[in-house]
N, C-alpha and C positions, 0 to 999 in steps of 0.2 A: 767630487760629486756635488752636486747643488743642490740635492735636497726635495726641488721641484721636480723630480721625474715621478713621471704614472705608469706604474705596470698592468694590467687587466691578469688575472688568473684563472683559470675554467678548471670548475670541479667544485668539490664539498667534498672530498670524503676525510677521514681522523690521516690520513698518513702522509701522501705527499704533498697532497692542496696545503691543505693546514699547513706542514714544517714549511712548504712554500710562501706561504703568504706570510709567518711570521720573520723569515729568514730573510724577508725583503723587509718588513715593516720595522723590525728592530734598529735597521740601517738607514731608518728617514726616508725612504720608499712610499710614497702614497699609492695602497694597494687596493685596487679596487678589485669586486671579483661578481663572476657571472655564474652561479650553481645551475644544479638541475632539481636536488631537494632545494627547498628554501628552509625546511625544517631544520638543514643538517646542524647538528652542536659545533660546526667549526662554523660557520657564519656569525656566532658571538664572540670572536676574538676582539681583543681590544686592535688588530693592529689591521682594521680590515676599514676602510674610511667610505668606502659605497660598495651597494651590492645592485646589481642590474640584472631586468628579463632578458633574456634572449631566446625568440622560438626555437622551436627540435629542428632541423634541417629535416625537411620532408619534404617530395616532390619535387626533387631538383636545387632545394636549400635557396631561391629565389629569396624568403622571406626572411631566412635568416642571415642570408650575406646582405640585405639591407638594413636589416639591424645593428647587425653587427657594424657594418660599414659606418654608419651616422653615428652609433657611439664612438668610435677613435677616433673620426673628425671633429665630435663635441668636444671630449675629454683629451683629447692631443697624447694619447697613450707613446711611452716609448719603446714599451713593448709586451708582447701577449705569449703569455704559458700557457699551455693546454698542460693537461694534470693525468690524462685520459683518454683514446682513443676514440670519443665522441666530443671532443671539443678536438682534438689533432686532426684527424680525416679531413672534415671541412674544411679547416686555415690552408691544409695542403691544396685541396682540389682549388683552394681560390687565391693561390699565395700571390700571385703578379698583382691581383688588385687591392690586397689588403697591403702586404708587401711592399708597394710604394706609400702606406702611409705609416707604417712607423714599421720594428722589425718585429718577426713570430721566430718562435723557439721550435721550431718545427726542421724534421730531417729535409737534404733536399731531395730530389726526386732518385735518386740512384738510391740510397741507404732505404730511403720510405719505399720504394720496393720491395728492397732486400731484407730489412729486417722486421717488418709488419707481416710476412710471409714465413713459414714454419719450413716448406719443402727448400727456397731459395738460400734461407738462412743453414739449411743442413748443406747446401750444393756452397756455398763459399766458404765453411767450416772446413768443406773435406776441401778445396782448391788449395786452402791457407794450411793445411796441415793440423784441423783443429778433430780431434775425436770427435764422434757423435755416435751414438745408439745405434747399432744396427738396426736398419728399416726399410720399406720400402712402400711404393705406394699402392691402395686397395685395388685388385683386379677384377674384372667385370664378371671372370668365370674362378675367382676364388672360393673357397670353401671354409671349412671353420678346419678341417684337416689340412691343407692347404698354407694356410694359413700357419696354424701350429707347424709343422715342418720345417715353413722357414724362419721361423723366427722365436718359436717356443713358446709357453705357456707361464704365467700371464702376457698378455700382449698390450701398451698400450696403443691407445685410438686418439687419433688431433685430427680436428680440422687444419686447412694451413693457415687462416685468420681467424686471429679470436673475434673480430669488428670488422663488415666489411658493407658498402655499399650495394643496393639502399636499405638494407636492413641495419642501422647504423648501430641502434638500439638494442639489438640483441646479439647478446654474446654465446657464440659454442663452447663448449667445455672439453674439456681432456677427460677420456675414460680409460681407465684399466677394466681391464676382460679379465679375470681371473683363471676360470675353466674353458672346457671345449663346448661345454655346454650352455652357457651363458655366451659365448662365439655363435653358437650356430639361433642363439635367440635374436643377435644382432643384427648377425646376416638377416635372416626372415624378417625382423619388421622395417630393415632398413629399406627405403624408396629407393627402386632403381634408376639408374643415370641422375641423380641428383650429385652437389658439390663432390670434389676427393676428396679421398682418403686417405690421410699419413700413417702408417702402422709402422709400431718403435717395439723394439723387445724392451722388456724391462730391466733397467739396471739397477742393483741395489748399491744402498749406500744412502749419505745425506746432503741437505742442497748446502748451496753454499752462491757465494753470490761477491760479482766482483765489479764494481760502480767505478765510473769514470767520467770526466769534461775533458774532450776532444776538441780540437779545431786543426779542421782541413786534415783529419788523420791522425793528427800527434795528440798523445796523452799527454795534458796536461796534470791531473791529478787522479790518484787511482785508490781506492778504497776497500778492503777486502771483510765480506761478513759472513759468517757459520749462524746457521740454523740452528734455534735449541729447541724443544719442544717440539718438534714436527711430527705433522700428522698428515694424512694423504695428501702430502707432497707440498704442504702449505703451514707456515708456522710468522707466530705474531710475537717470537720471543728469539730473538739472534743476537750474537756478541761480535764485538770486533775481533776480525785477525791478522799476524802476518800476513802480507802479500807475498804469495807463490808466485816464485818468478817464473815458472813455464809457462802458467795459468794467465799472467798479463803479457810473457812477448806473445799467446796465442790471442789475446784479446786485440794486443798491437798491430798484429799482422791485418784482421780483420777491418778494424776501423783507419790502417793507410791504405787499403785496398778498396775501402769506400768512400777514402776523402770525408769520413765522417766529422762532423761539428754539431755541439749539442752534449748532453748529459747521454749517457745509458749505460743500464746495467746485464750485465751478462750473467744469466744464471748456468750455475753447472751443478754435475751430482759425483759425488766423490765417494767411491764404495774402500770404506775403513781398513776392512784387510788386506788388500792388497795395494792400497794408493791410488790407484787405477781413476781415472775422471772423466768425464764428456762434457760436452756444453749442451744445455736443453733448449735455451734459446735467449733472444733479447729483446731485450724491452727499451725499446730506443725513445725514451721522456722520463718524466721525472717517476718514481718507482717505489713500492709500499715501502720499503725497509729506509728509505729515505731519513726518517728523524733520526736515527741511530748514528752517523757520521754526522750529520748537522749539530748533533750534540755533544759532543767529543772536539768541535772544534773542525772540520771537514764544511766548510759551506755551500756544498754544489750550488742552492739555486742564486744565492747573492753571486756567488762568482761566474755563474752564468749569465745573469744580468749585466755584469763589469762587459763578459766577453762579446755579447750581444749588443750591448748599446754602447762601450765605450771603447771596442776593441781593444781590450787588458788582455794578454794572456799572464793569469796568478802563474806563481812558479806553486810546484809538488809541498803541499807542506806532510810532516808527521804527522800520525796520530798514537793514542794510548789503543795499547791492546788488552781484551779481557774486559770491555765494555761493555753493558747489556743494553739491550734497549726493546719494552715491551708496550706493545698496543694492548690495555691493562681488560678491558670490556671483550676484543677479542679472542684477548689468549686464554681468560675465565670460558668462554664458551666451546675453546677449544679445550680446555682441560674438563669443562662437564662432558662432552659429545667423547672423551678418551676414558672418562669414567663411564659412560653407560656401555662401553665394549667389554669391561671386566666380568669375570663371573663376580656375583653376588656374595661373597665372601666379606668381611667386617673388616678382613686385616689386608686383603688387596687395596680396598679403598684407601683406609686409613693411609695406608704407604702413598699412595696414587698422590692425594692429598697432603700428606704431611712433604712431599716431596717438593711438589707447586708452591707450598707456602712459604717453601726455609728457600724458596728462589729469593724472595725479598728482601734477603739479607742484605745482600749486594745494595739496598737504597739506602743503610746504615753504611756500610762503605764506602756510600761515592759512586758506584760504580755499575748503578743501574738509573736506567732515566725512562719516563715514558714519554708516548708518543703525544697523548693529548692532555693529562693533567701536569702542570706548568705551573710553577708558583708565581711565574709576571706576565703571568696570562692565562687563571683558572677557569675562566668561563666555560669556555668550550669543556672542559673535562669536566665540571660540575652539572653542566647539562644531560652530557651522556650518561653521568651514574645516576643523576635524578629520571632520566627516560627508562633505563634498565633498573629500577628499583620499579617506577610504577606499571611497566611490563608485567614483571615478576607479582606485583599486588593484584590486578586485572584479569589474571591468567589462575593467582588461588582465588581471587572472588571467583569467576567463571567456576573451577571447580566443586567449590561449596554451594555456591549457591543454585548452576546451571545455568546454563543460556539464557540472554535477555527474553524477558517475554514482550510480546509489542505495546506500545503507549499509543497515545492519541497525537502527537507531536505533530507527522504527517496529516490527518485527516483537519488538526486547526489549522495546519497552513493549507491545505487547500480549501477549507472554507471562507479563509481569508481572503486571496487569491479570485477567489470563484465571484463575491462581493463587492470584488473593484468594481470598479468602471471603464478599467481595459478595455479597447474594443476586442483586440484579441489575446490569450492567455497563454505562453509558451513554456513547456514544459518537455525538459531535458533526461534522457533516460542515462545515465554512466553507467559501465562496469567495466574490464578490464582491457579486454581484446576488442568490443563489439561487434561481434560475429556470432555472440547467443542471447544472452537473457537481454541487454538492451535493444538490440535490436530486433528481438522478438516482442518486448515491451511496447515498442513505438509502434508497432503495425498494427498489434492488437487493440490498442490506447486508439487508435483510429477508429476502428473496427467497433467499438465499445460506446464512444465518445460522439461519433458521425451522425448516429440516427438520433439523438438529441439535441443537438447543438453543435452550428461551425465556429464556436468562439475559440473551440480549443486547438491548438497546432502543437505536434508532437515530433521530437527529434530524437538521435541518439549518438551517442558516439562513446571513445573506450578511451582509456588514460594512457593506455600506451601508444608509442606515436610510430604507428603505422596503418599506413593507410590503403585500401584498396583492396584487402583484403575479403574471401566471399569466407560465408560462412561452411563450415564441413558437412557434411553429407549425412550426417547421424543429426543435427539441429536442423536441416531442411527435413528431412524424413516424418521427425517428434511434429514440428512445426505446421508440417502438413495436416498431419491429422488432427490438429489444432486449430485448423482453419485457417491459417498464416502461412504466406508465400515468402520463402527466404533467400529464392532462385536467382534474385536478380539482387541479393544486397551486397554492398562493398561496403568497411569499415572505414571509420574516418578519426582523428584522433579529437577530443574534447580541448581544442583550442580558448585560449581567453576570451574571444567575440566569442563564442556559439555559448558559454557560461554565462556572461556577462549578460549577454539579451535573453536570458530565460528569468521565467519567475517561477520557477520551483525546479531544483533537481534533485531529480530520485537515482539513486544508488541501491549496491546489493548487497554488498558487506562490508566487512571492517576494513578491507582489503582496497577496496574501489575508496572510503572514503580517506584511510590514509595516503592512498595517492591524490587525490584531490588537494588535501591538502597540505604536501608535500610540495606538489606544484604551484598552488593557490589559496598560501596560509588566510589568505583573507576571504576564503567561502566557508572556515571552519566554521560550526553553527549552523550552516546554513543550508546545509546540506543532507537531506533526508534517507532512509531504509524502506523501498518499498516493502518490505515485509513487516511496518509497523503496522501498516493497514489489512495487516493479515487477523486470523482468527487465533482467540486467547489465547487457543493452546500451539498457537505455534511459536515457530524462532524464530528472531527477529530477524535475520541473517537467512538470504537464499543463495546456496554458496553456488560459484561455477558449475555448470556440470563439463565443461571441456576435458577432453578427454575418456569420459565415461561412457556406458551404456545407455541403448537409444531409450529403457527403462528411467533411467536417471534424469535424462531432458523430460520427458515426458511429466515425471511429476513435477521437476522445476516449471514446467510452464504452464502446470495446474495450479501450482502456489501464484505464479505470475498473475492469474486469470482471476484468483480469486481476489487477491488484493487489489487489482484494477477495476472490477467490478463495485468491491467497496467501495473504492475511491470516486468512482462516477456516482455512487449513491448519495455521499458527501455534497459533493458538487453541485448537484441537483436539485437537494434537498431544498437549497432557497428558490422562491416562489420564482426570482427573476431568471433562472437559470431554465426556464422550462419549458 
């Protein structure tokens, strides 16, 4: 190897990005990477040498496959990880043109059918002889008895993609139904004829998870890990194991039946008392539990790189079994959320706890490792326990002392603002979705702002990156009687030009501004709570009303009314404003 190769990696989160990006950079890998937080605590590794914007692929991803495109032809990338199914999806839909300029770590189009899809992935399990859950898919004249009949009580619910075009953004979730009655609450509020429905009985037992790098089919190296700590169906604390050899020729069969190349791990659930196992599904990239083998000596993403850009196939090496390996921030919060299910008892907890703590032995043995605190490269994990320390401070101030009350912060920057000599003054409304409070803000800000002066021009848009969306039918209602038409809006997402050419943007809570600057660590500061401009006794914070009662918009858009009003008073106030 030369030393001179550039990999690009997509993501930021503590698990696979990170063990990725270090797993190349220890190896003289110049690693460059593309987040979507820019906050995240893995962006400070020492082994990370440029970090680059790339837009959300939205409305056809025009702007992002040119972005994208002109950074690999600057930086002569030799090759690009996606960490995520919002950096994979994209590379796929565009692999011929990216694809001829260096390689992507991406399935080809057979597997990326197959195993991005929940119902496909059960239909080549059962072809290949692989167990799966008894299930079937939701029927149009099912019932919640119906239902229970065939398949029992609890039942769960999957979509067949967790990420799917164009809603790239937002991810569905797996639910368990517990009763019949909690069934028939689903049925009822669920939209009829919208996406299917995958419905799985439930199998007990615990997950277990069997990782592998493929090419063209063949396992090249195969990894086996037990869940410890699990909790609804997800745990941040697993050990290594023997590999079950039925368990990988049934992995085998699958990925020569789809000519697979690439990483991925197969998750399965193995119920204890009788042996008994199914596969739940796969996750064909690189996968949370990742640091766990990478530290033990297992280096899927270096040796994926070798297989990828240098056509290596590594032979099988061993590993040690009895390994731990825990994500330290998540599995603390998984052991608070399994303490507040206890009764209130002094000696449940105390066990709960003394149990989770005497896990740490194992880092006196050797033989537990975390995910992100690293001793040749603590950055990253001393960020995240300095962000969850001052979480935890923020949250007992809040309690002690209550909600912020409003300051003047807002009202001096827009007297500042207002005393330019701007000819015209633009001001940005953010909040989440933009389909309530911002873009009820901008109409009103017109409405408010108009019969005084045209100097002001008023926008809005939401952090999340979808677009085109209308508002619901309970914020046009509230809206209306508010004197605001919300009939004709579509949502757009708060892009870097529409920030950048504002001179003031107003936000609505803590929520809108940690997304901002998440995205936009360089508008921290700069960015306002319209509810400063509210009255003494209110909170500084006008939370969403989505999803609520048309009562709930109704007073958020009294708060709105009231603060806007303020705020033109402000504005005004100077002689030349008038």
């Amino acid at each position: 190897m030369s030393g001179k190769d550039k990999v690009l990696v997509l993501g930021d989160d503590t698990r696979s990005f990170l063990t990725t990006v270090r797993s190349l950079g220890r190896k003289g890998i110049e690693v460059h990477v593309a987040p979507f937080d820019f906050n995240a605590p893995t962006l400070s590794s020492r082994h990370i040498s440029a970090i680059h914007h790339l837009p959300y692929y939205l409305d056809g991803g025009a702007g992002w496959l040119e972005a994208i495109t002109r950074l690999v032809r600057t930086q002569a990338f030799s090759l690009i990880i996606p960490c995520d199914e919002r950096g994979l999806l994209p590379l796929c839909l565009h692999r011929d043109t990216l694809g001829a300029l260096c390689s992507l770590a991406i399935p080809s189009p057979d597997p990326l059918e197959i195993f991005f899809d929940k119902v496909k992935t059960r239909q080549l399990a059962e072809r290949c002889g692989v167990p799966v859950a008894n299930g079937r898919m939701l029927q149009s004249d099912d019932t919640a008895g119906s239902i229970a009949a065939s398949l029992n009580l609890p039942v769960v619910v999957k979509h067949p993609k967790s990420y799917a075009l164009p809603e790239l953004y937002v991810r569905t979730s797996t639910r368990i139904v517990p009763d019949q009655t909690s069934l028939e609450a689903w049925l009822a509020n669920r939209v009829a004829g919208c996406e299917p429905i995958l419905l799985e009985a439930m199998f007990p037992g615990f997950g277990i998870g069997v990782s592998v790098l493929c090419h063209e089919g063949t396992i090249l190296q195969a990894f086996e890990h037990h869940r410890a700590n699990e909790l609804d169906g997800s745990s941040y604390y697993r050990k290594s194991a023997p590999l079950d050899p039925e368990r990988l020729a049934a992995v085998g069969r699958m990925t020569a039946a789809t000519a697979y190349t690439g990483l991925a791990m197969f998750e399965f659930k193995v119920d204890e008392r009788s042996g008994a196992w199914i596969l739940i599904e796969v996750n064909a990239r690189p996968w949370g539990s990742l640091p766990l083998p990478v530290s033990i000596g297992v280096d899927f993403p270096y040796r994926l790189y070798r297989l990828m850009v240098h056509g290596e196939r590594t032979p099988q090496v061993p590993y040690p079994i009895g390994h731990y390996g825990r994500n330290l921030v998540l599995d603390l919060w998984q052991a608070r959320k399994r303490a507040a299910t206890l009764p209130a008892r002094p000696g449940q907890l105390l066990g709960h706890w003394a149990g989770w703590l005497w896990g740490f032995h194992r880092l006196l043995l050797g033989r537990e490792h975390h995910d992100v605190g690293v001793w040749n490269d603590p950055r990253p994990g001393l960020r995240e326990l300095g962000e969850l320390v001052l979480t935890q401070m923020r949250s007992l101030k809040t309690r002690i002392r209550g909600p912020v009350a409003p300051t003047k912060a807002l009202e001096r920057r827009m007297q500042e603002i207002s005393a330019s000599p701007a000819e015209t003054i633009r001001i940005l409304f953010v909040c989440q979705g933009n389909i309530n409070r911002s873009s009820y803000a901008e109409q009103k800000s017109r409405q408010i702002f108009a019969t005084r002066s045209a100097r002001y021009s008023f926008d809005s848009a939401g952090m999340l990156p979808r677009n085109r969306r209308p508002s619901p039918a309970v914020a046009i209602s509230a809206a209306t009687r508010h004197g605001v038409d919300l009939t004709a809006h579509l949502s757009r997402h708060a892009t870097a030009e529409l920030l950048s050419q504002a001179h003031l943007i107003i936000a609505f809570d803590h929520i809108n501004l940690r997304s901002i600057a998440a995205r936009y660590p360089e508008l921290k500061g700069q960015v306002f709570l319209l509810g400063e401009a509210g009255d003494a006794g209110d909170q500084v914070e006008i939370p969403d009303p989505e999803g609520k009662s048309e009562a709930t918009f109704l007073t958020t858009f009294q708060r709105i009314d009231a603060s806007l009003e303020r705020l033109a008073r402000v504005a005004f106030s100077n002689q030349r404003n008038r």
